[in-house]
SEMARLUM-28944 format. One record per atom (N, C-alpha, C): x, y, z. Coordinates in steps of 0.2 Angstrom, whole numbers, padded with zeros to 4 digits, always signed. Each point is the difference from the previous one (the first is absolute). Layout:
XYZ;...
This chain:
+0133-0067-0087;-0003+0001+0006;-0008-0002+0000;-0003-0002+0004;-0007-0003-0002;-0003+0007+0007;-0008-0003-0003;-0004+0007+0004;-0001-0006+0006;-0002-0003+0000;+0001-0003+0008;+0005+0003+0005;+0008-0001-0003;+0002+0004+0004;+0000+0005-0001;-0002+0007-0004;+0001+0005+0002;-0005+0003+0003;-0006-0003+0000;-0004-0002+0004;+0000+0002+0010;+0005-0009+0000;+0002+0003+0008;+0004+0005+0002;+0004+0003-0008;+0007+0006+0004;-0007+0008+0003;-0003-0001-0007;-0005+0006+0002;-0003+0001+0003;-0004-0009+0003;-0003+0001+0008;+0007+0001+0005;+0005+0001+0001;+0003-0001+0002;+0003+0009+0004;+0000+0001-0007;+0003+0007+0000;-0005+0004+0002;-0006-0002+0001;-0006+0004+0000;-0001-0002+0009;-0001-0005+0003;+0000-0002+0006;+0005+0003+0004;+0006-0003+0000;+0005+0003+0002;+0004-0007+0007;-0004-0003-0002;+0002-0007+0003;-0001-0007-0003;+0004-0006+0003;-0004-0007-0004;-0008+0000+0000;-0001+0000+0007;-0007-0003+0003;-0004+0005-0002;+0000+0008-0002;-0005+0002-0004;-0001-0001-0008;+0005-0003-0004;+0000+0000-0006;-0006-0007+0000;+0004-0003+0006;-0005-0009-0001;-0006-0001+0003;-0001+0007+0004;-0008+0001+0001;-0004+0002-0006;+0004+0004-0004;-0003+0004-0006;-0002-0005-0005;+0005-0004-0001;+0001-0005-0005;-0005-0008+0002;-0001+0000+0007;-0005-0005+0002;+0006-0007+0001;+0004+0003+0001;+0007-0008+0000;+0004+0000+0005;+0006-0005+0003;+0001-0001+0005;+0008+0005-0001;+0002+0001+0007;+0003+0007+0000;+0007-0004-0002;+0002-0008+0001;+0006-0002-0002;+0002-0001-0007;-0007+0000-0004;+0001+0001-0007;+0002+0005-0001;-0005+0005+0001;+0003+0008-0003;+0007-0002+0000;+0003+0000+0007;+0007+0001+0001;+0005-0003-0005;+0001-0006-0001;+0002-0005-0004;-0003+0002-0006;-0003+0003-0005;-0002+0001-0005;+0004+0008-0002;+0001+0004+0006;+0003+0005-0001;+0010-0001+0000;+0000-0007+0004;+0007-0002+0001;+0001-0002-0008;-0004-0003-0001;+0002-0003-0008;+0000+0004-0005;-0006+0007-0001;+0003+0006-0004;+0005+0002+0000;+0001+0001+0006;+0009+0005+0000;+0003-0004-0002;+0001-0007+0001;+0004-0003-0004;+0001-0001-0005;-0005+0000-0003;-0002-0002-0007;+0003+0006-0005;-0001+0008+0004;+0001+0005-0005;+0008+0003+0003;+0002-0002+0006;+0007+0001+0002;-0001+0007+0003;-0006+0002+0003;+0002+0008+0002;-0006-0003+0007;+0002+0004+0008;-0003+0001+0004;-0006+0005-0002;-0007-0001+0001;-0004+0002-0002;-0004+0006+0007;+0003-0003+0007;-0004+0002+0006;+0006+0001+0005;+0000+0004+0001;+0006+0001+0008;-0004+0000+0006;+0003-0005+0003;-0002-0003+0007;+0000+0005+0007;-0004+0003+0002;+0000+0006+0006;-0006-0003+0005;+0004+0003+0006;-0004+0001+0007;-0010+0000-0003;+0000+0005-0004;-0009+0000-0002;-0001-0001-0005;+0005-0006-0002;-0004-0004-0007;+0004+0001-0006;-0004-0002-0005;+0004-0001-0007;+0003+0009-0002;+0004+0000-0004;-0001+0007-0003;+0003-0001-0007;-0003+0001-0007;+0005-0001-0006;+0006+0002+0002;+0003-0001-0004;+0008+0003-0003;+0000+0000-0006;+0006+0005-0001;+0001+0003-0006;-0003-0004-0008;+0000-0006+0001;+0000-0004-0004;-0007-0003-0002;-0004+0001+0006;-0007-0002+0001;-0004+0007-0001;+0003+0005+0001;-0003+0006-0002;+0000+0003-0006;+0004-0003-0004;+0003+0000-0007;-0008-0007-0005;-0001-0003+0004;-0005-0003-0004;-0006+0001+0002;-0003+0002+0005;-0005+0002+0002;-0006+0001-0003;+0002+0008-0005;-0005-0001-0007;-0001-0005-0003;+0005-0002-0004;+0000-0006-0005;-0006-0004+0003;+0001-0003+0009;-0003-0006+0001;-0008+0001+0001;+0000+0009+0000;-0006+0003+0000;-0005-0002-0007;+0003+0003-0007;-0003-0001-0004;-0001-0009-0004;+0006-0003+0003;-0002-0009-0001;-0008-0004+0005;-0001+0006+0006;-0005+0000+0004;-0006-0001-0005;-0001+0007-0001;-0006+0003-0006;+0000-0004-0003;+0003-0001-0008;+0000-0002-0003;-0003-0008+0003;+0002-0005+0005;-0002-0006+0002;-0007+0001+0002;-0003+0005+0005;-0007+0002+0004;-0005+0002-0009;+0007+0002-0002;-0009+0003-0006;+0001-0006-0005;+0003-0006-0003;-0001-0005-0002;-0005-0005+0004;+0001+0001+0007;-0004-0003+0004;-0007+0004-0002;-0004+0006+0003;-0004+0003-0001;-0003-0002-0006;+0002+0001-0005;+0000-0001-0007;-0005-0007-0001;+0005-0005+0002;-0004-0006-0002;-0005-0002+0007;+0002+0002+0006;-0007+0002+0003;-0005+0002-0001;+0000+0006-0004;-0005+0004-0004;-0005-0005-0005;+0001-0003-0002;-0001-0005-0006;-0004-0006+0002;+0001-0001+0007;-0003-0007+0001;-0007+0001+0001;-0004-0005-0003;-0008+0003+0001;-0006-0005+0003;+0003-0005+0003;-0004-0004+0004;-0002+0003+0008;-0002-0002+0002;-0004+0004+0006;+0003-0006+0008;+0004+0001-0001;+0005-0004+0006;+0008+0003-0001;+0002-0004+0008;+0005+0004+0000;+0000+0006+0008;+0003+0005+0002;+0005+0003+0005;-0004+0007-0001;-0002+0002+0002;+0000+0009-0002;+0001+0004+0009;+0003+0005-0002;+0004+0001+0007;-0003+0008+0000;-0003+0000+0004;-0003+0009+0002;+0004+0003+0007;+0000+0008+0000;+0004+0002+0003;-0006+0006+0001;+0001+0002+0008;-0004+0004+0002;+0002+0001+0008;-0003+0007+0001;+0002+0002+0007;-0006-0005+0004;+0003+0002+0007;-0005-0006+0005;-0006+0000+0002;-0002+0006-0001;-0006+0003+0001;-0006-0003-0006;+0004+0002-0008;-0003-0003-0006;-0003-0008+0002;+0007-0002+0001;+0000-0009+0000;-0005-0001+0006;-0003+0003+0003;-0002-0002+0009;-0009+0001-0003;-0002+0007-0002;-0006+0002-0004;-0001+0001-0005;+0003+0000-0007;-0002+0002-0005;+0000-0006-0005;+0006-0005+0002;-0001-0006-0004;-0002-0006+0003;-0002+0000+0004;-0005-0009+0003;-0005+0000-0007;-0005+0006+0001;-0007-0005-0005;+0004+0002-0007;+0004+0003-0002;+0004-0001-0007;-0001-0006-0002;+0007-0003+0004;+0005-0005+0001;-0006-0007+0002;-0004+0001+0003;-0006-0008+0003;-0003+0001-0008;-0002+0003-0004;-0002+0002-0007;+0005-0003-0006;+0006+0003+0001;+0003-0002-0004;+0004-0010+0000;+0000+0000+0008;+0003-0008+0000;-0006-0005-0001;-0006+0003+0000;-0006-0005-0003;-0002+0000-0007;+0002+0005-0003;-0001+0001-0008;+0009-0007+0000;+0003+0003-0001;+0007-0002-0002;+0004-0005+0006;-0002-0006+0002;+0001-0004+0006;+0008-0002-0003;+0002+0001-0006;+0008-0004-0001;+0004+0006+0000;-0003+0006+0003;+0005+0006-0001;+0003+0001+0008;+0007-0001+0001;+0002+0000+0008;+0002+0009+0000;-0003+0003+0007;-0001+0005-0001;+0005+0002+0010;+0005+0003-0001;+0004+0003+0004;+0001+0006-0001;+0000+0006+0007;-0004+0004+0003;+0007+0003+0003;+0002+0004-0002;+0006+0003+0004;-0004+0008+0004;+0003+0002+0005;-0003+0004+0003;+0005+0004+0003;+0000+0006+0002;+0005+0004+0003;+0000+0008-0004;+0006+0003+0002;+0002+0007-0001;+0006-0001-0006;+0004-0005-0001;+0005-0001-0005;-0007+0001-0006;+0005+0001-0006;-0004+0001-0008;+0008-0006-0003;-0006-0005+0000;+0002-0005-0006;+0001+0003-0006;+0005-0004+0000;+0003+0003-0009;-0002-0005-0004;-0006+0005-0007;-0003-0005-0003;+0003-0002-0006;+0006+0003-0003;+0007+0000-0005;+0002-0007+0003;+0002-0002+0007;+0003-0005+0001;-0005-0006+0003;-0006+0000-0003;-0004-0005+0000;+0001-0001+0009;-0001+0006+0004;+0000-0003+0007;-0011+0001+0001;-0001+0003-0003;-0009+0000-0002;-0002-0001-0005;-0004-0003-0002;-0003+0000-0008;-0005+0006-0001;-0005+0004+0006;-0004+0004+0000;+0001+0005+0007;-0001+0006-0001;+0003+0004+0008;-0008+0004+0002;+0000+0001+0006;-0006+0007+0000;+0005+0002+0004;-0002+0006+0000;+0006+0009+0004;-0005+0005-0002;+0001+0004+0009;-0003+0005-0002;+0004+0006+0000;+0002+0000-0008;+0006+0005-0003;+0002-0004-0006;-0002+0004-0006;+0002-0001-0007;+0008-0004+0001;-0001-0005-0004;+0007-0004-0003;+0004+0006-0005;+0007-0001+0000;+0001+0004-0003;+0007-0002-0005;-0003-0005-0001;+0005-0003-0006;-0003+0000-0009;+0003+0002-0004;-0005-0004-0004;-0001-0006-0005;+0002-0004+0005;-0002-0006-0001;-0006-0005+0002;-0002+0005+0005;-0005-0003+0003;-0008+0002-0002;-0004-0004-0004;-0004+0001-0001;-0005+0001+0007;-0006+0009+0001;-0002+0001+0006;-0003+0002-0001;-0009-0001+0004;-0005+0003+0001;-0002+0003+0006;-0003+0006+0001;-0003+0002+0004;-0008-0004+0002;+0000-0002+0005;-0006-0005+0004;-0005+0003+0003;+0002+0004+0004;-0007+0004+0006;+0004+0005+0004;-0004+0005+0003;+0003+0004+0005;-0004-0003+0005;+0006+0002+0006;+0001-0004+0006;-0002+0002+0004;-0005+0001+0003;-0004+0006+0004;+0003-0001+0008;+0001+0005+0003;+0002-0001+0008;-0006+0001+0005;+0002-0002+0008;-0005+0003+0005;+0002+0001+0007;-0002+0004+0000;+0004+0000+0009;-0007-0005+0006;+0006-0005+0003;-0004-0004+0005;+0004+0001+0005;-0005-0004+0006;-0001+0002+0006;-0003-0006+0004;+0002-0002+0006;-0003-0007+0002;-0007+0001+0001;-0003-0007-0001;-0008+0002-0001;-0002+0004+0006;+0004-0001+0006;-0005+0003+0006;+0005+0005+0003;+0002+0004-0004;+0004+0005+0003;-0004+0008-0004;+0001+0003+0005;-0002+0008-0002;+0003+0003-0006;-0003+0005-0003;+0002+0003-0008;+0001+0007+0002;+0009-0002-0004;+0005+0006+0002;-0001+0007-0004;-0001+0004+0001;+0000+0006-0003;+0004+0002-0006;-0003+0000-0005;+0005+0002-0007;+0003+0008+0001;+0004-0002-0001;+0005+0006-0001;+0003+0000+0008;+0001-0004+0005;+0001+0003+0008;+0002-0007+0001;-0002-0005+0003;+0001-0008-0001;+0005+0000+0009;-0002+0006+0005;+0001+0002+0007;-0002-0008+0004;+0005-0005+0002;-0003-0003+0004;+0002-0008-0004;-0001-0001-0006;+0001-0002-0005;+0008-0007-0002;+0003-0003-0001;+0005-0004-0001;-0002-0001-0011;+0007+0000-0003;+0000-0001-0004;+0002-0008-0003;-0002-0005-0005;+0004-0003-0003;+0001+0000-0006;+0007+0002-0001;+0006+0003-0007;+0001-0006-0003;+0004+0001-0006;+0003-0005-0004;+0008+0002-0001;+0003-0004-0002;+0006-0002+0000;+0003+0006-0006;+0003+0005+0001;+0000+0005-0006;+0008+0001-0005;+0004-0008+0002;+0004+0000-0004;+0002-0003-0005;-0007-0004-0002;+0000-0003-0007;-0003+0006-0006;-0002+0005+0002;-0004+0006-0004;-0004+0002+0002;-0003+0006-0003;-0005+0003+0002;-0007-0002+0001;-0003+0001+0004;-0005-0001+0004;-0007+0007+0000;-0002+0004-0004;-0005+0004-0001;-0006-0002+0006;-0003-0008-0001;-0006+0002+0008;+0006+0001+0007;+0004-0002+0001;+0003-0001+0005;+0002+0008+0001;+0003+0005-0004;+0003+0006+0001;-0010+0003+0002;-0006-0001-0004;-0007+0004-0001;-0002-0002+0009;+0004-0007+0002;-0005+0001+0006;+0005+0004+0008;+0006+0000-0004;+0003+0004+0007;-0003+0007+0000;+0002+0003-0005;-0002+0006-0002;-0010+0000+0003;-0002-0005+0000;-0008+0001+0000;+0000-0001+0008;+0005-0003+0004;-0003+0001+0007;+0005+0001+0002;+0004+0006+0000;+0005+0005+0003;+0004-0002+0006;-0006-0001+0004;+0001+0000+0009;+0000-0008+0001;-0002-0005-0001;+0002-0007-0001;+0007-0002+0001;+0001-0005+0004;+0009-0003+0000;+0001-0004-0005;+0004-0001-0002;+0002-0006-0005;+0001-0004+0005;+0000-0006+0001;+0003-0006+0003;+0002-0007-0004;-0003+0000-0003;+0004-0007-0003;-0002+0000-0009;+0003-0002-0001;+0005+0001-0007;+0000-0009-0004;-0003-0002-0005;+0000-0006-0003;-0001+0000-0011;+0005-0004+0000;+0001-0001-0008;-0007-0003-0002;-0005-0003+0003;-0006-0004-0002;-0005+0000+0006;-0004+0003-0008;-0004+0003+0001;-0010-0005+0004;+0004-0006+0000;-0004-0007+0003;+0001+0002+0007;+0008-0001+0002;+0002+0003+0008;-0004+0006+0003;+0001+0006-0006;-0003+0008+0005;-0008-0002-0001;-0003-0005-0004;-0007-0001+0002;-0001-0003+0006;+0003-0005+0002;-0004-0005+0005;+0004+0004+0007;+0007+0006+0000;+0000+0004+0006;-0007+0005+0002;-0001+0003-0007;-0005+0004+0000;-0006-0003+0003;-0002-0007+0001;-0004-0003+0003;+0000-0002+0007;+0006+0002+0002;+0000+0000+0007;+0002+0004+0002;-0002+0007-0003;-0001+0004+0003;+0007+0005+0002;+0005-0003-0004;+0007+0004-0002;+0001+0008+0000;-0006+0002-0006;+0002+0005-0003;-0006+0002-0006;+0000+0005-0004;-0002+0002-0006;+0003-0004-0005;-0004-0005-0005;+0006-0001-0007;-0005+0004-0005;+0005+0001-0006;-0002+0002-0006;+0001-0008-0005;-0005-0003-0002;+0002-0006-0005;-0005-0001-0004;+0002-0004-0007;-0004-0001-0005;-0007-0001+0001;-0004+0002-0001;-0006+0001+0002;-0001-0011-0002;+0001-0002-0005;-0001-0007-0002;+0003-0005+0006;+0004+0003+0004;+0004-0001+0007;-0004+0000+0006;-0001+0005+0000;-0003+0004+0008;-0005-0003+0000;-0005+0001-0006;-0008-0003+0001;-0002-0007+0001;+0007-0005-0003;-0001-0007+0002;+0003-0002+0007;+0002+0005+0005;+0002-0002+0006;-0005+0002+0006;-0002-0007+0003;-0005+0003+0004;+0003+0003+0006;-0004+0005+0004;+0003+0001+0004;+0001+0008+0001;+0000+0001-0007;+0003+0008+0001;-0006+0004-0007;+0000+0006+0003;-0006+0004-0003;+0003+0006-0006;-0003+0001-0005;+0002+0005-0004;-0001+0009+0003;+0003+0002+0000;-0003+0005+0002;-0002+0008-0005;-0007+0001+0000;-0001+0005-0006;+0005+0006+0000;+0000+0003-0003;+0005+0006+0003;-0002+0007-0009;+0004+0005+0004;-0005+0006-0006;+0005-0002-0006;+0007-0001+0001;+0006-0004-0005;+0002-0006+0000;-0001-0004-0006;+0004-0006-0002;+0008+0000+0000;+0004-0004+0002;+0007+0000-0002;-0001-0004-0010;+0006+0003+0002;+0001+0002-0011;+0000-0009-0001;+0000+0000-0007;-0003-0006-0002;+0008-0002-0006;-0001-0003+0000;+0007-0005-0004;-0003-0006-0004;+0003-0001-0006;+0000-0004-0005;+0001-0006+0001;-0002-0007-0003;+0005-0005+0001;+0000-0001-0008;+0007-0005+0000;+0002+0000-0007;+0001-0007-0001;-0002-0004-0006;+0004-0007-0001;+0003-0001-0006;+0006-0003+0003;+0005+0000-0009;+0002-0008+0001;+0003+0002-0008;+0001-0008-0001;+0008+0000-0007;+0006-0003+0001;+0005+0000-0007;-0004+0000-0004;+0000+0003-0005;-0002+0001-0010;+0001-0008-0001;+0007-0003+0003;+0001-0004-0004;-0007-0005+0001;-0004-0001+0005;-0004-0004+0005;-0006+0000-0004;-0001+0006-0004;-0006+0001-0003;-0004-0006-0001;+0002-0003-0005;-0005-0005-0004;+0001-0007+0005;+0004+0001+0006;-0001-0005+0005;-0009-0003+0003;-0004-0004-0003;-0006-0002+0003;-0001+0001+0005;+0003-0004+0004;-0005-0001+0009;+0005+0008+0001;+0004+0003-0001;+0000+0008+0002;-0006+0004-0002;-0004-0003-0008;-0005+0005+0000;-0006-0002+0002;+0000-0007+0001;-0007-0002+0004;+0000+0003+0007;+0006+0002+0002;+0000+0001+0007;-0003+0009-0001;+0002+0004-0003;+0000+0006-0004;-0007+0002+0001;-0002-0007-0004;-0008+0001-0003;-0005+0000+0008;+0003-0005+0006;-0006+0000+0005;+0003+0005+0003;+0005+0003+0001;+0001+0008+0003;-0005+0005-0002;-0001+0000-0007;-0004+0006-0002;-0006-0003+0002;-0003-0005-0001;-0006-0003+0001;-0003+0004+0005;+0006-0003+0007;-0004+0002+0006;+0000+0008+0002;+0005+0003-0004;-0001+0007+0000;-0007+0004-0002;+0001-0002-0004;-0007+0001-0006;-0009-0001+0004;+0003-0008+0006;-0005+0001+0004;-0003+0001+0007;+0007+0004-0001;+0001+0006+0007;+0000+0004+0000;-0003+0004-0009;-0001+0004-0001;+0008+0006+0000;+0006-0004+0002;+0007+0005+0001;-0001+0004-0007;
């Protein structure tokens, strides 16, 4: 059996459809299919029973599951491996960060790093999913929450200070009382949220009204005069429009973290990229 196709069984079994496996895989959906028609043939057993909501192993596909698991690894860290080792300064490197990071934290990075290294192509993944850095879906992650593998080589970067804003030309709500007031919340089912719990708690009497994963959105409502937000202080203060407000308590402060696979270590343009990370830290005093 070749890793090509255990490849597509595992995106397969993982999706739970053709057209998810061939998103995953970046191919066309008639391939998967005919690619998975040819495995069951080739090994003589049904691998996917055909239902109303999609693929679902059978007995037999569930029986190799593991196996196709471990010929996974094994092919990602041969990959990793000689990835690791290549040491010219060209080539793909693939960063992975929430939206907010990629919107403010990495432009003068990245304007910094693409003028030092013009042959490094450099792709910028953004959202709430945590790419998997074991399956080469990132070469580097920032999260603000320890990796918890250990494989992943991980530094702690800077504490991430928050603040409560308020549109520039609207009245300042009373802490601890917030009578009069509208809230903008964050989305509380990807995880916990510490300013988001410090600002309910901080204006009692406040409504909550509107509720967003991204943190760029509850800026630019807060500037129209929406609600109260609590956001990244590196966030809030680049948004014109809306004013910090002093208050006798800060909301609690959080870590960011950036990690990278071990096997990536002695990857080049990963540690030139490494190197102007800290730079710029270094002269922003983080």
């Amino acid at each position: 059996m070749e890793w090509s196709d255990v490849r597509i069984f595992l995106a397969i079994a993982r999706s739970g459809t053709l057209g998810g496996a061939a998103r995953s895989l970046q191919t066309s959906h008639p391939t998967v299919g005919r690619r998975l028609r040819a495995l069951e043939q080739a090994i003589g057993h049904t691998l996917f029973q055909r239902t109303a909501d999609g693929l679902v192993l059978t007995e037999e596909g569930h029986g190799i599951i593991a196996l196709a698991e471990q010929m996974e690894e094994g092919a990602l860290g041969m990959e990793r491996r000689l990835a690791g080792l290549e040491q010219n300064l060209k080539g793909s490197l693939r960063i992975s960060s929430a939206d907010w990071f990629g919107a403010y934290v990495l432009p003068p990075i990245l304007a910094d790093f693409s003028n030092a290294y013009p042959n490094i192509d450099v792709e910028i993944l953004t959202g709430t999913r945590l790419f998997n850095l074991a399956q080469r879906e990132a070469d580097v992650a920032f999260r603000i929450v320890p990796f918890n593998t250990a494989d992943v080589v991980q530094r702690r970067l800077f504490t991430l200070q928050y603040g409560v804003y308020i549109a520039e030309d609207s009245p300042a709500p009373k802490y601890g009382d917030g009578t009069g007031f509208r809230l903008i919340t964050h989305d509380t089912s990807t995880g916990q949220f510490p300013d988001i719990d410090w600002l309910i708690k901080s204006f009692p009497n406040a409504r909550p009204i509107l509720r967003s994963n991204n943190r760029n959105v509850q800026g630019r409502m807060c500037r129209q005069g929406v609600g109260i937000a609590v956001l990244p202080r590196v966030v809030g203060d680049q948004i014109a429009g809306i004013r910090r407000l002093e208050l006798s308590k800060s909301p609690p402060a959080r870590d960011i973290w950036m990690g990278y696979h071990r096997d990536l270590r002695r990857l080049q343009r990963l540690r030139a990229f490494i190197s102007t990370v800290s730079a710029h830290l270094v002269n922003a005093g983080a």
